[in-house]
N, C-alpha and C positions, 0 to 999 in steps of 0.2 A: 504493500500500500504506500509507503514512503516512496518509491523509485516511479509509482504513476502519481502520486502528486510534484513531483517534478518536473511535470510535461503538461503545460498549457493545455496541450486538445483532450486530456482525459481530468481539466480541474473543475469535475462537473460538482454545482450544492449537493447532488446526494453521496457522490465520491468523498468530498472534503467531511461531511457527515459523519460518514463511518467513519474516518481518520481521525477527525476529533474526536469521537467517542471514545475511539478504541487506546489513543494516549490516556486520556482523563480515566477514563476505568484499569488502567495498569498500574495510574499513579496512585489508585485508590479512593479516587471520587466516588462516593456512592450514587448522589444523582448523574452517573455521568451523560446520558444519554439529554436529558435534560438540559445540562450546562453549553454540552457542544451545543444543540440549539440554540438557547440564551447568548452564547457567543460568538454566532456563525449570522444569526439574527440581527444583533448589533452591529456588527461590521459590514452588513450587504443591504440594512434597511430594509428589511421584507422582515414579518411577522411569522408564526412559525407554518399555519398555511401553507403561504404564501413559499415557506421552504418547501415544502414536501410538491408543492400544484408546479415549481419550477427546477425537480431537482435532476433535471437531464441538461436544465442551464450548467454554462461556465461561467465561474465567476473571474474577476481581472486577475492577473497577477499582483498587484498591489491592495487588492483586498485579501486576497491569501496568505501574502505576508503578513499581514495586520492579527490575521485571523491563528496563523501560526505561533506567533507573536505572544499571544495572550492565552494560548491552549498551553503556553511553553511556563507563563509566567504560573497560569491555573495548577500546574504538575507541580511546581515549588509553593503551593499551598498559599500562594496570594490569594484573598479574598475576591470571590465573581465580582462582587460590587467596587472593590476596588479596582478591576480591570474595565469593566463597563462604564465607571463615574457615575453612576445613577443606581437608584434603587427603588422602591416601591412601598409605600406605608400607609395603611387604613385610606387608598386609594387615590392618595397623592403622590407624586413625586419627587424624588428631592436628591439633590445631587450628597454624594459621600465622597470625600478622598480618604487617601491612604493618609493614618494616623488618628483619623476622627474613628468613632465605634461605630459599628455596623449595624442599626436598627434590627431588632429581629420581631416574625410575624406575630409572634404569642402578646407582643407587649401591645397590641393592637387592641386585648379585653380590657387591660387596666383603662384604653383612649374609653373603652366605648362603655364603663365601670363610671367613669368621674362624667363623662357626657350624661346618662340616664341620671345621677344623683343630681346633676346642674337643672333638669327637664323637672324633676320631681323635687327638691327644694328652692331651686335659684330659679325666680323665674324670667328678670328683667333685669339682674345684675350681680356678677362673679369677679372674684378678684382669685386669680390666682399665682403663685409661686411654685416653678417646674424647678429643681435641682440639678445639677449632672446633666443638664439637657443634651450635652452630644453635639448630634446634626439638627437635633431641634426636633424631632421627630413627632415627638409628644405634645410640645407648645403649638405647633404647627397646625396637629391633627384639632387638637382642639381647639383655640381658636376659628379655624374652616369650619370646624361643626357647631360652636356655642359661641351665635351670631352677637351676644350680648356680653362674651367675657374679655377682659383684660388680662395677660402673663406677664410676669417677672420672671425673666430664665436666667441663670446662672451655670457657671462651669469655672473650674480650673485653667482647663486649656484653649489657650487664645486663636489656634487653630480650628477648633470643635468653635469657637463661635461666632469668628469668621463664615463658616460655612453655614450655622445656624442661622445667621445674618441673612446670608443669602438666599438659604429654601424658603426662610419666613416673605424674602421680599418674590421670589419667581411665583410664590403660592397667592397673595396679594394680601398678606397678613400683617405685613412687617409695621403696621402703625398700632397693632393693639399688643405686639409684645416687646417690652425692655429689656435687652440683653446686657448681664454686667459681668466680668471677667469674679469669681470667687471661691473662694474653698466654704464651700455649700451657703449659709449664711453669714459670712462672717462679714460683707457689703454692708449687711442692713445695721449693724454698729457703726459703722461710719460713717452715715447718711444719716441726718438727725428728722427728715422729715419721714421715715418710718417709726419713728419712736411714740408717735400717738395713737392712742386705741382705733379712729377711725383708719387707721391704715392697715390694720391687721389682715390676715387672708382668709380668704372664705374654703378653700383646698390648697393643699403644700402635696406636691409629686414628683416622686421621685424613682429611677428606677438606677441606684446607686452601684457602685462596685459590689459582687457580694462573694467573689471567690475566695475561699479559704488560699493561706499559703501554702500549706498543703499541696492543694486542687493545682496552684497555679503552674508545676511541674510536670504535671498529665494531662493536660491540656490539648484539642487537635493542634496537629500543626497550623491550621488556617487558621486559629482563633489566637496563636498567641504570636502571629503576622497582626494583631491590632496591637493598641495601643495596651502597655502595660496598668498605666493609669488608670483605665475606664475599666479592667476587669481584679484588679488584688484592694480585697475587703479587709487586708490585716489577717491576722492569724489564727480567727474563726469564721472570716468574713462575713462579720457583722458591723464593723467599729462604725461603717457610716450611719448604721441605723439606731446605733444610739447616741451619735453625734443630732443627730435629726431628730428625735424626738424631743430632748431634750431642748433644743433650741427653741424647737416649734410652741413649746411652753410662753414663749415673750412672743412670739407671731402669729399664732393661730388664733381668729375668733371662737369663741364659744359657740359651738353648735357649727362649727367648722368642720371642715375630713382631712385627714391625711390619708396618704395612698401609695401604696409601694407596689414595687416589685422585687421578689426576694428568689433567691436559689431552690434546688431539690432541697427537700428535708430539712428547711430550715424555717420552718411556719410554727413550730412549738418555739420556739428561741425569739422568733420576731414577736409571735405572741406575749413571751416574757417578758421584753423588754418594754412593748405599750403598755402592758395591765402594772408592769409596777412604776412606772409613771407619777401613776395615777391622774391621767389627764384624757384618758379614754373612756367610750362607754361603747355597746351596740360594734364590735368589732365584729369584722364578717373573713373569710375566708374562701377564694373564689380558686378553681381548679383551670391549668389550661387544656388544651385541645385534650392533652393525654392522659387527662385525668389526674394530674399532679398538682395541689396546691403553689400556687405560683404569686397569689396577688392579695393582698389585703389592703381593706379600708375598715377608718376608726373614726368615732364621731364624738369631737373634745368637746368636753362636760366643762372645764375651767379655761377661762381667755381672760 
């Protein structure tokens, strides 16, 4: 298969098909079959259709290289979304680079968890604080869906909000959320006009680092191709979530939510850490696709 994709008249879409696939599944891509599409797709502009109704076409030589290119990077466990530039999140778009964290699609319950809580408490006015925001993925989602709220998003890294920046402004959101460079809250001590009650938030979300250090050695290869930062929780990887509760005591309104997302097996220990608090009431515990607790929301009784 390598020696006919060297030869123009045999580099037909479903020739180059099989060849991506068959690199990407020896590298050990489980979805391989998938990815060659996703990146045989993006480089030729045809949808995957549109592959299969054309794949007795040839494609140019310099889209094969492209294509080569990035099946080569995919085998060294580079992130798809970091070779594509783009990625897809509760039905928006939003561009990713390398070093920012890679939205994944589970976190999409917690969007659509604090959306229905906004619908059924909030009904003309939300204030919210996203944490860790990343690519923005989260601020993004919601703001597009909850026509009436305002964000305050924060992150550490100035890269992640550079890009957050700019999905908020391509999605046409970038006037209802504040982006400020921070180690989680630590802005809002500095800024004296969040120090009065009327400024307090209505939801604080976060979907923080939560890998044990442990964990952070066994790792796939493609996951620990991200950023360090966005994935080691400390040495039970919890530290941020009890940085966060703890703070959320001077920010959160009464009859407020806080809302996470948290690791496998680690909903008895998140659990712990709100109830001894003591600033929760009505904690709920939501499972994702695989039936694995993944997300909690708590509803603070003191502000």
């Amino acid at each position: 298969m390598h020696n006919i994709m060297n030869e123009s008249d045999n580099m037909t879409i479903g020739n180059i098909l099989n060849f991506a696939e068959g690199k990407l599944r020896k590298a050990g891509i489980d979805s391989a079959k998938q990815e060659a599409e996703i990146i045989l797709g993006f480089f030729s502009d045809l949808n995957r259709s549109e592959l299969y109704i054309n794949r007795t076409n040839n494609l140019s030589e310099s889209v094969f290289n492209k294509i080569k290119c990035a099946i080569k990077k995919r085998c060294d466990y580079i992130p798809l979304q970091y070779i594509t530039g783009e990625t897809f999140f509760y039905g928006l778009k939003l561009i990713i680079h390398e070093g920012v964290f890679v939205p994944r699609p589970e976190t999409e319950i917690l969007v659509e968890k604090i959306t229905k809580i906004a619908e059924k408490y909030f009904s003309n006015k939300l204030k919210i604080l996203e944490l860790c925001t990343g690519s923005g993925n989260i601020s993004v989602s919601l703001t597009k869906n909850i026509q009436y709220c305002t964000i305050i998003s924060s992150d550490i890294n100035t890269k992640a909000l550079e890009l957050a920046r700019y999905n908020a402004q391509i999605n046409n959101v970038n006037e209802r959320i504040d982006f400020f460079q921070s180690n989680l809250l630590d802005f809002l001590h500095n800024d004296q006009k969040y120090e009065i009650e009327s400024n307090r938030f209505d939801v604080i979300v976060a979907n923080p680092p939560y890998v044990s250090s442990d964990q952070m050695k066994n790792l796939p290869d493609d996951v620990l191709n991200e950023p360090k930062e966005a994935l080691d929780g400390g040495s039970d990887g919890l530290d941020f979530y009890r940085k966060i509760v703890e703070q959320s005591r001077r920010y959160l309104k009464k009859q407020g939510y806080i809302a996470f997302e948290f690791g496998d097996d680690q909903a008895k220990s998140i659990e712990g850490i709100i109830k001894q608090s003591n600033l929760f009431d009505q904690i709920e515990f939501f499972s994702d696709l695989n039936g694995i607790y993944r997300f909690v929301i708590a509803r603070c009784i003191n502000g």
